[in-house]
N, C-alpha and C positions, 0 to 999 in steps of 0.2 A: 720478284725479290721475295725470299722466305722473310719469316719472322727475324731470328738469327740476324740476318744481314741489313734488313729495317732497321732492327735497333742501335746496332753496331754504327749506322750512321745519323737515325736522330740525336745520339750520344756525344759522334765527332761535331757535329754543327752545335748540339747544346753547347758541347764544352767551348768552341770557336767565340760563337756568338751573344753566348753570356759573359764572357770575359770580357766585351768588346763593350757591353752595354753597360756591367758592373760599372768599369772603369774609366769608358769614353763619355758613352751615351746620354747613360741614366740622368747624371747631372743639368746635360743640353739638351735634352729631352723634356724635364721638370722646366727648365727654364721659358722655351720655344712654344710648351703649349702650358699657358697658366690656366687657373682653373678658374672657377664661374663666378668669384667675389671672395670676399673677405667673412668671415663670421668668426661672432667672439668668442673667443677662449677661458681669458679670466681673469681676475682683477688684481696687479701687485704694486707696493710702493711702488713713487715714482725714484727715478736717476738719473742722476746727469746727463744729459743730453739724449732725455727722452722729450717727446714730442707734445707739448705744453696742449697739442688739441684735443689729445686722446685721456687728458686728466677725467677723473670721476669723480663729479662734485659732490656725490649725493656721499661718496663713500668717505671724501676727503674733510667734508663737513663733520663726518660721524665720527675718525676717527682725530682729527682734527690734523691729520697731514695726508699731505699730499698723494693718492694714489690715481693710476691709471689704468685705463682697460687693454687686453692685450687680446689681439687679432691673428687668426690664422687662416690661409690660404684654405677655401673652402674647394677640396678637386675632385670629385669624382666623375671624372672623363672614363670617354669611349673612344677607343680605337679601333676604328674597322681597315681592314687589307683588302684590298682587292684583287686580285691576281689573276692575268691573264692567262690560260692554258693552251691556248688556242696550238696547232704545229708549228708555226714558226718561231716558238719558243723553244723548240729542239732543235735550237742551230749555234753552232759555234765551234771557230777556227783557230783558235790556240788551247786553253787548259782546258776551259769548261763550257758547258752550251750559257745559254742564253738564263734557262731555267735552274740553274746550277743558282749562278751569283744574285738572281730574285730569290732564290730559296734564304741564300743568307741575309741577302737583305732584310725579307722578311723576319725571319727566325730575330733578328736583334731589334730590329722595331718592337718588336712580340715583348722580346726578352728588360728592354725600356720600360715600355707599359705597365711588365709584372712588377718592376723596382721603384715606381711608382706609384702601387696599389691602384690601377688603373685598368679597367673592363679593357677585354681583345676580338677582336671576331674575325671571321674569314670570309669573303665571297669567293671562290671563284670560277670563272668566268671563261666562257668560249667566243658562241654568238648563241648562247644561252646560258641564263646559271648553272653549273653544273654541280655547284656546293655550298651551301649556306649553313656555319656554324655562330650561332647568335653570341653576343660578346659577356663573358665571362670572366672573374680575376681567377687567380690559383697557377703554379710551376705547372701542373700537370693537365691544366685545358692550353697551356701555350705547348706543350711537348705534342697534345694532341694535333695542332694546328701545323709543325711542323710534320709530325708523320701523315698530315694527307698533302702538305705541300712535298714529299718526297714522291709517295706511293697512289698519288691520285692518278687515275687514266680517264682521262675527260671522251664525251660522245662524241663530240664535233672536233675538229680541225678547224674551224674557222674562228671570225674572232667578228662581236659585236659590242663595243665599247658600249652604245648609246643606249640596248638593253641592260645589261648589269648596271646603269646609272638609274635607272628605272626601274630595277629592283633595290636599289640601295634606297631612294624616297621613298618606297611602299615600307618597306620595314625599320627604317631609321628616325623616327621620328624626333627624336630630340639633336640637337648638335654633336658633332663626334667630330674625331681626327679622322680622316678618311687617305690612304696611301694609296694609289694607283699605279702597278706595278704591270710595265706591260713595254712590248717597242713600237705601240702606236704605229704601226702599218695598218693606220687605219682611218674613215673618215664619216662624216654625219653625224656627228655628237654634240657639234655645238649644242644646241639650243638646253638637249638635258644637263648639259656640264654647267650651263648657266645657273639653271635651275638649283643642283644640286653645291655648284659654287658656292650661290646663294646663305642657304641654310648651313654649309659642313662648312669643318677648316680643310679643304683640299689638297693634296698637293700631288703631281704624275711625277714618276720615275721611270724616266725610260732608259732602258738598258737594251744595246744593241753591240752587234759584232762588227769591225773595223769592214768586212768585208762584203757586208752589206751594202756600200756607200757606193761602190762603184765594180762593173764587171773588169775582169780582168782582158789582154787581150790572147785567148787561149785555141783560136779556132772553133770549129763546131763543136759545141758541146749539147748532151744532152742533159735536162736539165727539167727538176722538181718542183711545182709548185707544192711547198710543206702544208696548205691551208686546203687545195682545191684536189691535190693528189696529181692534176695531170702533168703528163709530160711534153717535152717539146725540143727539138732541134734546134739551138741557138747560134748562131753564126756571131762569136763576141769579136771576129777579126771587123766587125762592119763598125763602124763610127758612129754612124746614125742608133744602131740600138745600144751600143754604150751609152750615149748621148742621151737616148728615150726613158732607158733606165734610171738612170743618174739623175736626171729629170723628175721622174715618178716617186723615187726615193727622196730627195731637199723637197720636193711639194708634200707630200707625208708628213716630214719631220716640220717645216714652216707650219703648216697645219696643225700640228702639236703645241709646238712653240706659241705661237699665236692665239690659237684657241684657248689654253690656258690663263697667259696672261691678260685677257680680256675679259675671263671672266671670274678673275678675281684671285686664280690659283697659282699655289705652288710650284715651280718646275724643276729638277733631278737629271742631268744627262750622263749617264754611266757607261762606259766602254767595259767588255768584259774584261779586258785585259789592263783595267783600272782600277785605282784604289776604291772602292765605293762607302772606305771608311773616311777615306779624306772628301769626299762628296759628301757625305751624310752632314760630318762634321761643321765641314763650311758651311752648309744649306743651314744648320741648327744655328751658328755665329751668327750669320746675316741676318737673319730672325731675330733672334733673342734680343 
């Protein structure tokens, strides 16, 4: 992809996904993650049906009426992404792959955060980091985060959920919002997901394709693993490997499912060929 053609698309997803955040988001956004307490503002007559606890005696004695202190949402949060590169994030059977609708995903998370005045960062992730951008405010370090979520080519193919969770402790030391963006074809992370549950506000987004759920019955087909490269002769007329499949795929997702909510986190199920502004949405509702 030349320059020219980069831009031309970090442009179309800005303009996409900051309308989305201006106008949906930012609000349910501000709401779902408040910030770390209250600190004061500053001291004005009291009115009607203000809150008689919040009076200032010292100020109300001096002036000999009534005023009271006034508080404001103390926020300066962190947002980190996490985002899966791994191959089989370039799969997908109607408009777009897999990596397509996590870009936009991401891209308005990002674009929340900035309308917020709230830090962004990027990890991401194979079955090793392959990109760490530390968390930043400003329009033009989130335009950054989109252009390597377009233009990034990761070294591996594979995918290690449970390392990238163990580069997020190493470097995140304080609490952040943490989004986990991947389709979880994958397993052994409990124990760091606990961990990192623990400390962050977590929450996984998996985004997968309708066609992944189950093989079709097509006869012999050959067929790619997108993480490991090899190939193989598939006979999908046999029942038994539909079955095996199918099988391997709900233990996956259960795995997902499960592991999350055990340990404390968020969870996001997004078809690509789904609204993942009405998912975002809801997921922000039910929270707030």
């Amino acid at each position: 992809m030349n320059t020219k053609e980069l831009l031309k698309k970090v442009r179309k997803i800005e303009i996409k996904t900051r309308r989305l955040s201006d106008h949906i988001f930012g609000g349910e956004y501000h709401s779902t993650f408040k910030g770390r307490g209250m600190t004061f503002s500053e001291v004005r007559q009291y009115q009607f049906g203000d809150d008689v606890r919040n009076i200032d005696w010292n100020v109300t004695a001096r002036y000999n009426e009534p005023y009271i202190k006034v508080f404001e949402e103390e926020r300066e949060l962190t947002m980190m992404l996490m985002v899966d590169v791994s191959g089989s994030e370039m799969f997908g059977t109607t408009n777009q792959f897999k990596k397509e609708i996590i870009t936009e995903i991401s891209a308005t998370l990002a674009f929340s955060a900035l309308q917020n005045n709230d830090k962004a960062g990027l990890i991401l992730f194979s079955d090793e980091v392959e990109l760490y951008i530390p968390p930043k405010k400003g329009k033009s370090h989130v335009l950054r985060i989109i252009r390597e979520l377009l233009e990034f080519r990761p070294k591996s193919d594979r995918t290690d959920l449970a390392e990238a969770l163990k580069f997020l402790s190493s470097v995140m030391k304080k609490r952040a919002i943490v989004f986990v963006l991947s389709d979880f074809i994958a397993d052994d992370y409990e124990k760091t997901l606990k961990i990192s549950g623990n400390k962050h506000d977590l929450t996984g987004i998996r985004v997968f394709d309708q066609r992944e759920e189950v093989i079709p019955n097509l006869g012999m087909v050959q067929m790619q693993d997108a993480e490991t490269g090899k190939i193989k002769l598939v006979n999908t007329q046999s029942k038994s490997v539909r079955k095996g499949y199918a099988d391997y795929y709900h233990q996956r997702v259960d795995y997902f499912m499960n592991t999350f909510k055990k340990s404390g986190c968020g969870v996001i199920t997004c078809r690509v060929d789904e609204s993942y502004v009405k998912k975002l949405l809801g997921y922000f509702k039910r929270r707030g």
